[in-house]
C-alpha positions in Angstrom: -1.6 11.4 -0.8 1.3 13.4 -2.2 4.6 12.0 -0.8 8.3 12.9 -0.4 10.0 16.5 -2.1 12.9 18.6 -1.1 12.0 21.6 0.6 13.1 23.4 -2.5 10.4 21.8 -4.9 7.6 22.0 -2.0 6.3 25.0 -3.3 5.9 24.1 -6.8 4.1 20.7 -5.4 1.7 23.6 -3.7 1.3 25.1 -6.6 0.4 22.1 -9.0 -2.3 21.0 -6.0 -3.7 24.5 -6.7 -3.6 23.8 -11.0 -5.3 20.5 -10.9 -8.7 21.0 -9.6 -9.0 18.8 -6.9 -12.7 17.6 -6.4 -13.7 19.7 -3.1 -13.5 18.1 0.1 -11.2 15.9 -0.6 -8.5 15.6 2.4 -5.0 16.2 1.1 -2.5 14.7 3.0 1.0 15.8 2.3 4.5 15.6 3.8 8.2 14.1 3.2 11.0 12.9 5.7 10.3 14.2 8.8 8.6 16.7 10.6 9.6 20.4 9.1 7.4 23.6 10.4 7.8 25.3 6.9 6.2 22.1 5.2 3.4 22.1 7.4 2.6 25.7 6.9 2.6 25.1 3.3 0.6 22.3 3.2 -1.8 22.7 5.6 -2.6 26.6 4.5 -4.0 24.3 1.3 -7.7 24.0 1.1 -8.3 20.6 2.9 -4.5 20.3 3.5 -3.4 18.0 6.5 0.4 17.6 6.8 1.4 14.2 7.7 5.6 13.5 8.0 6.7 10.4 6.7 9.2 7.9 8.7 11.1 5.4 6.9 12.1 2.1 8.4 15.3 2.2 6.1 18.6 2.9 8.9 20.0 5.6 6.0 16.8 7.6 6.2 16.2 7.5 9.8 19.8 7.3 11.2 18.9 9.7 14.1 16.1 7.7 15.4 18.2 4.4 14.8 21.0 5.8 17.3 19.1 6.3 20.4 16.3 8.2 21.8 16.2 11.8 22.0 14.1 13.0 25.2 14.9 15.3 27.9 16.2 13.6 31.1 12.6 14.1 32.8 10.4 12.5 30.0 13.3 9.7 29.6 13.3 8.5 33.4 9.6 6.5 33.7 10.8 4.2 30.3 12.8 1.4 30.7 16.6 2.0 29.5 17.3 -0.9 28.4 16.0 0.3 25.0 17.2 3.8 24.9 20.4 3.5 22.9 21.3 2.2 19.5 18.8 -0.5 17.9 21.3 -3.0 17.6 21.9 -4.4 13.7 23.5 -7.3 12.2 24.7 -4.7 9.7 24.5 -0.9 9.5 22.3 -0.8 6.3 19.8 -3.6 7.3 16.9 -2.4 8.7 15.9 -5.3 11.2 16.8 -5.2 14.4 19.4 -8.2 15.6 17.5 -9.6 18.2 14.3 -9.1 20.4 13.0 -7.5 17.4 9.0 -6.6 17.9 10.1 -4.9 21.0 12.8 -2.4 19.3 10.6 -2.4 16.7 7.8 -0.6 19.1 10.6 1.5 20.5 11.6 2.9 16.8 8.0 3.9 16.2 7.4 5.5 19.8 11.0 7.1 18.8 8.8 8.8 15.3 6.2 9.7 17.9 8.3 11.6 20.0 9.5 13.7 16.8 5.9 14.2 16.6 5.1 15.2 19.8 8.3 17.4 19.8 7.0 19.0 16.8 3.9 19.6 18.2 4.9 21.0 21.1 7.6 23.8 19.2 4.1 24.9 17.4 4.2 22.8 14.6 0.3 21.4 13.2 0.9 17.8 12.1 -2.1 15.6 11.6 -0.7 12.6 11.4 1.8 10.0 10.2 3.7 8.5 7.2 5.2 5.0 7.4 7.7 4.3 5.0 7.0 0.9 4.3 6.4 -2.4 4.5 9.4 -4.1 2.7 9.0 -7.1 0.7 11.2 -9.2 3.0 8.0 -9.2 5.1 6.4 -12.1 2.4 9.7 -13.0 0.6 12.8 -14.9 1.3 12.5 -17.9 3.8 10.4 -18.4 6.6 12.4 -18.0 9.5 13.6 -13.9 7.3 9.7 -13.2 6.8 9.2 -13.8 10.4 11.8 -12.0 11.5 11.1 -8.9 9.3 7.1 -8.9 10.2 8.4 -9.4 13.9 10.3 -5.8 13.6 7.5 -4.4 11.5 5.0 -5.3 13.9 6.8 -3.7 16.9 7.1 -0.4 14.5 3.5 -0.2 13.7 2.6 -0.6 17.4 5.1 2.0 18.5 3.4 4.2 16.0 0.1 3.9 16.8 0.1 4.2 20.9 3.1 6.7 20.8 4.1 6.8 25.1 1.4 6.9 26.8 4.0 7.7 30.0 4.5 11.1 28.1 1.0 11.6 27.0 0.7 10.2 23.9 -2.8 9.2 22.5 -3.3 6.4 19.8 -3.0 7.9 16.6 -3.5 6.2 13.2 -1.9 6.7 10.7 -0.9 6.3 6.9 1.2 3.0 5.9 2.6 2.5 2.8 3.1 -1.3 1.0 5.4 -2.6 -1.5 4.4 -3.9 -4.6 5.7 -7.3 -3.5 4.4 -7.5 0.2 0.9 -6.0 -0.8 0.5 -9.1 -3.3 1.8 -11.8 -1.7 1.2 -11.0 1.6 -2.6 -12.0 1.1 -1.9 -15.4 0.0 -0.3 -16.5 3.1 -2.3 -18.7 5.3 -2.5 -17.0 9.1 -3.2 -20.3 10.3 0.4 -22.0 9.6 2.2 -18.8 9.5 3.8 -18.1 12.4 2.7 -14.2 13.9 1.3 -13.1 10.5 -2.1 -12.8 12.3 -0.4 -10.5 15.1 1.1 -8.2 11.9 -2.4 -8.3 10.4 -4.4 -7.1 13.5 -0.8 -4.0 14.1 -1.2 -3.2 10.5 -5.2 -2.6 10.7 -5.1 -0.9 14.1 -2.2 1.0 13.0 -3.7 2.1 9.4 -5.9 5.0 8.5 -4.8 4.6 4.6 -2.9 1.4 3.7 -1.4 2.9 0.4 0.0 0.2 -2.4 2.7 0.7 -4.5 1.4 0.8 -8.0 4.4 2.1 -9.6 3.1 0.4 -13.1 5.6 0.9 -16.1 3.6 3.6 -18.5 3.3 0.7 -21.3 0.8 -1.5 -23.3 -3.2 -0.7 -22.3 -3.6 1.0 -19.5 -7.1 -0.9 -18.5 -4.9 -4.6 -18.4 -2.5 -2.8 -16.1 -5.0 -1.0 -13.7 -6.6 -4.9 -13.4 -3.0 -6.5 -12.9 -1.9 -3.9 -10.8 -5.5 -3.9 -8.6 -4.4 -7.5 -7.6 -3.1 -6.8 -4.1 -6.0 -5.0 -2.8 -9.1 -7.8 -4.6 -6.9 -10.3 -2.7 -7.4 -8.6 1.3 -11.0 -7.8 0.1 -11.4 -11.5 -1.0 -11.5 -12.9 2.5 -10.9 -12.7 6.4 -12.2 -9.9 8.6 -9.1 -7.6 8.8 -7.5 -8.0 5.8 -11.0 -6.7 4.0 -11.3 -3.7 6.6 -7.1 -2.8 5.0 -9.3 -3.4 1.5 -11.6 -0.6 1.9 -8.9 1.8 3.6 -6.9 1.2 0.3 -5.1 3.8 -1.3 -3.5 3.6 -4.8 0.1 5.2 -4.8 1.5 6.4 -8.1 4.8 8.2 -9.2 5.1 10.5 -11.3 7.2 8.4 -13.6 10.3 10.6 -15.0 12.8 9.8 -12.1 15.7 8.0 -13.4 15.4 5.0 -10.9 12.9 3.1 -13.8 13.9 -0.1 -12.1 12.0 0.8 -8.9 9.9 3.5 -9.5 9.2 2.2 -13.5 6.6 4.7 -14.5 7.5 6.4 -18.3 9.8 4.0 -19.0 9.7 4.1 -23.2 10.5 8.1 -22.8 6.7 9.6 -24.1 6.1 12.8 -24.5 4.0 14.7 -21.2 0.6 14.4 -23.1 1.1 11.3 -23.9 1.8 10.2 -20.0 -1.6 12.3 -18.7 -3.5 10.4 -20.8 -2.4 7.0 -19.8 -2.6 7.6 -16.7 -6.0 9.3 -16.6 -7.2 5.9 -18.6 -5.3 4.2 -15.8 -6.9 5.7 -12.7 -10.2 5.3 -14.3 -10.3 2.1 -14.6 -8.3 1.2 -11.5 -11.6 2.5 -9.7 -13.2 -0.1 -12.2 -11.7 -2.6 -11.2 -11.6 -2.2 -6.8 -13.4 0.4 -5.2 -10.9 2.4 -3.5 -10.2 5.2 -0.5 -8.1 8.0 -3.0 -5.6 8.4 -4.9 -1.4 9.3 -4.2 1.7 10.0 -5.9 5.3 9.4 -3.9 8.4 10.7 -4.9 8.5 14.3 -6.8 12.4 14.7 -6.9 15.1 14.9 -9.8 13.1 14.7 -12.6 9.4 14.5 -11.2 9.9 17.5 -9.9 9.4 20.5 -13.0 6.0 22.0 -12.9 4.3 20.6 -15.6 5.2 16.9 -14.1 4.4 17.9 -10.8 1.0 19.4 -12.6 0.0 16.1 -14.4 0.6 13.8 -11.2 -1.5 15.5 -9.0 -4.2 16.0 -11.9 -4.2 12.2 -12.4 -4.6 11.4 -8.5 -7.5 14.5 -8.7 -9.2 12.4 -11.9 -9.2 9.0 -9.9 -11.2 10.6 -6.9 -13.6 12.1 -9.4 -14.1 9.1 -11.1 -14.5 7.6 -7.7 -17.2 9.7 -7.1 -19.0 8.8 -10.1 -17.9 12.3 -12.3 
């Protein structure tokens, strides 16, 4: 999983794919904000490429698709209208719908689907979907905000997976991505007294080909103690349950590259190491991540600002490449 560039960087993203001897076979999916023809050529034109646009549930990132639908008056008339204008916010930057929220959740992911299909249809190859993400509101603040937010999430991931089946739409899975936050604690919630989680559960599994966590670990102290922290989220949905261990073995470990300046999200090479000092962490990292969970691949999200120079872009994609081939037993 490589995730989220400018267009301007994409081809040195191409070209680091190329320099770090990813183990054959190995599906490659790529693709940032929405779907862009010249990305998918790039990507897909990669041995084992598959480009797959990513859709963020954030208003700022997906203003478009927040302000109404975008269909030709003859694909528009069979849906119903009442939810063909602006999901309706209790704030412009919160991305929750106001009220009847699993419904305009389902019609913001039909609303990526149609981009899809529209893509499709203008010639453009795009194998699947990105969701961008499963907040942490979903299994923090109280219970009546969880709710609310797995509500809206719930509706997305539906939309998402059957696309409009009044337009032609086939379910297609796709590739959801997890917060640090959510992808721990959601597991510890009990379905039986929490109030839809098992509805969010049962969207999130249909929905997912990948379920990718967020192990954005700060580049610090042993790398083996951090792999086994930072493996928590995914032991925890294998521990138990029926769906939440079929999400387990779908389960993708998502790494940054570490050098963008946001250290409080993204931490990563937070104590300023040289390059060779990173790679090597983080191929002691990925190693024993597989150690610790047996896992689906490896991913990196964000190569922008400083992530983005060739030899950072180089040493990300090698350390996802290492953690399949240790995966694989090499």
């Amino acid at each position: 999983m490589l995730a989220y560039f400018q267009a301007g960087d994409l081809q040195g993203l191409v070209n680091a794919v190329a320099g770090a001897q990813v183990p054959a076979g190995s599906p490659i999916y790529a693709g940032s904000y929405g779907p862009n023809a010249a990305a998918a050529g790039s990507i897909n034109a990669l041995p084992d490429g598959r480009y797959a646009p990513m859709f963020s549930i954030q208003p700022a990132t997906s203003r478009v698709a927040y302000r109404g639908r975008r269909l030709p008056a003859d694909q528009a008339g069979p849906l119903d209208s009442a939810y063909a204008g602006e999901i309706p916010r209790e704030a412009p930057s919160v991305p929750l719908a106001a009220r009847d929220r699993r419904r305009w959740g389902r019609e913001l992911g039909c609303r990526f689907r149609d981009s899809i299909r529209q893509a499709r249809t203008a010639g453009v190859d795009v194998e699947t979907w990105q969701f961008d993400e499963l907040l942490r509101e979903v299994a923090a603040g109280s219970s009546a905000e969880q709710r609310a937010y797995r509500d809206y999430t719930t509706g997305i991931l539906e939309g998402l997976l059957t696309g409009r089946p009044e337009l032609g739409d086939e379910p297609e899975q796709g590739i959801v991505w997890t917060a640090a936050w959510s992808l721990r604690r959601l597991p510890t919630l009990s379905i039986g007294s929490t109030p839809g989680l098992e509805e969010f559960w049962q969207a999130l599994n249909n929905a997912a080909l990948l379920y990718v966590g967020q192990e954005y670990a700060p580049f610090r102290g042993p790398p083996e103690a951090a792999a086994r922290d930072w493996s928590t989220g995914q032991r925890l949905l294998l521990r138990e349950g029926v769906v939440r261990p079929q999400l387990g073995r779908k389960y993708v470990v998502g790494m940054t590259p570490g050098f963008h300046s946001r250290f409080d999200i993204l931490q990563g090479n937070v104590d300023g190491k040289p390059q060779a000092w990173v790679n090597s962490w983080r191929t002691r990292y990925v190693r024993a991540r597989v150690a610790a969970a047996r896992v689906a691949g490896f991913g990196q999200f964000n190569f922008c600002e400083d992530n983005c120079t060739p030899e950072r872009m180089l040493g990300a994609v090698r350390a996802a490449a290492a953690g399949i081939q240790a995966s694989r037993g090499g």
